[in-house]
N, C-alpha and C positions, 0 to 999 in steps of 0.2 A: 665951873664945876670942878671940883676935885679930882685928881685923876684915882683915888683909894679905893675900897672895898665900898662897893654899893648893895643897897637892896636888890632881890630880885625884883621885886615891883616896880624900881625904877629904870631897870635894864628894860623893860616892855616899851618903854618909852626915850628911845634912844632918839640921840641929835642927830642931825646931817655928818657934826665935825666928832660926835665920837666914831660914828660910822665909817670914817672917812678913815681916822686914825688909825682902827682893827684891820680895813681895807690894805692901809701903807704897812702897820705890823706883819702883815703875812704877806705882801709885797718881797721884803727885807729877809723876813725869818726863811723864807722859800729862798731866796739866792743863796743864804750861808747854807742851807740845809741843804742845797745842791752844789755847793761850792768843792767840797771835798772830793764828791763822787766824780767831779767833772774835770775836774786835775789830773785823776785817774784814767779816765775814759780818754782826755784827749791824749796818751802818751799812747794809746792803745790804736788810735783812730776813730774812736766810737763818739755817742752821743747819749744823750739822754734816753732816746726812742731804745736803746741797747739797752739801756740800767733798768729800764721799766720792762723788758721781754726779761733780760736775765730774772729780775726780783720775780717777776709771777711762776718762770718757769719752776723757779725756784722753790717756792710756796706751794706749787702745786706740781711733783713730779708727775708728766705725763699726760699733760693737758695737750688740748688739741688746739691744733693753728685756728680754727671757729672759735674754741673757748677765748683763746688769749685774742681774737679780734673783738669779740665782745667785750673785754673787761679794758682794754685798750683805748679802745674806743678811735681804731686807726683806718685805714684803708687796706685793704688785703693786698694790694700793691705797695703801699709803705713797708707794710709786715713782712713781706716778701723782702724788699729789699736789705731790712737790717735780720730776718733768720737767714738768709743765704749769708751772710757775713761772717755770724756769728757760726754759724755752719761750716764754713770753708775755713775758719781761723780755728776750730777744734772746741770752740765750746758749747756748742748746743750737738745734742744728736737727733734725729728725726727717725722715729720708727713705723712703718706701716702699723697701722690697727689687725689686732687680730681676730674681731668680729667683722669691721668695716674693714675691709681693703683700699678706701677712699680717704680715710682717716690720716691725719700723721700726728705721733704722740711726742712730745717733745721732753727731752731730759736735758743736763745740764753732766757734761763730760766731769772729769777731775777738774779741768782745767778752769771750767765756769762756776764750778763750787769753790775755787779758790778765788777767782776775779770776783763772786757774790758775796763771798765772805768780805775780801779787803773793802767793799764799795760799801755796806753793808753797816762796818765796824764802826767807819769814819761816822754814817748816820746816829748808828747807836749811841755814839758817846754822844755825840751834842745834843739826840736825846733826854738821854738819861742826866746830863749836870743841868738841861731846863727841868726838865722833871724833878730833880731833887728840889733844882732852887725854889717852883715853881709851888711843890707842895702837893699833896693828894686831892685835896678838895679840887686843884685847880685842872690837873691832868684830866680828872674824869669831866671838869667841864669843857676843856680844852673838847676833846673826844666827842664829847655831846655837839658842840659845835660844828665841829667837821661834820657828821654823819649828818646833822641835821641839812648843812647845805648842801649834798650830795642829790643828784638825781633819785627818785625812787628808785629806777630798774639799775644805777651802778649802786645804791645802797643795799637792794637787794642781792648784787652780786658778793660789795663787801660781808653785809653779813653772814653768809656765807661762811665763806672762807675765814671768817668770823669766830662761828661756829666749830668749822673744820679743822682747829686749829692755829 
């Protein structure tokens, strides 16, 4: 079979070996798209568990250590271990709630809005030249795909933030 533009009627009915291919595609696409960020991060000492706290705190100024474990999807002990880092190295800050006393709300200093931006940039662009190369029709299906395989309760969380912005 062709690898070209198919019906959608016959997308319904996919192979083992086309399945396999989209499988290895985003095998591939996932290392370059993390490639950049990780360049960056190891000069730093960090890791990916970092790039994913920065990116959320990021997105959502003032989220709570709950929130980002839910959307995480980590162990409050992992979580622990990369916000005290990023804590102690000046770019996250932790503020008690000021309804909840229990609460801690998390910001991103100068410093993390500068390391979110560089990690950030490098995403964006390789992004945006598949996306151009890629075409409108295909981005929005590109997108339709991901959410579709996402968990409901983390779909529900993306759209969301979605939504928010």
């Amino acid at each position: 079979m062709a690898d070209g533009p198919q019906s959608s009627e016959s997308l319904l009915f996919l192979t083992d070996e086309q399945l396999r291919k989209g499988i290895e595609a985003m095998f591939f696409a996932y290392r370059d798209f993390t490639a950049d960020p990780d360049r960056i991060l190891l000069t730093k000492g960090y890791g990916r568990a970092h790039h994913r706290a920065i990116h959320f705190i990021h997105r959502a100024p003032g989220t709570t250590v709950n929130n980002l474990l839910s959307i995480l999807g980590v162990t409050k002990q992992s979580l622990n271990r990369v916000l005290r880092s990023l804590i102690e190295d000046g770019l996250v800050e932790s503020r008690v709630g000021r309804r909840d006393k229990r609460e801690r709300h998390l910001f991103l200093t100068e410093a993390g809005e500068t390391l979110e931006r560089e990690l950030s940039d490098a995403q964006r662009a390789r992004m945006r030249t598949a996306y151009r190369e890629a075409g409108p029709e295909a981005v929005t299906g590109f997108r339709t795909v991901l959410e579709a395989m996402m968990d409901p309760e983390l779909r529900r969380h993306y759209m969301a933030m979605k939504e928010g912005g």
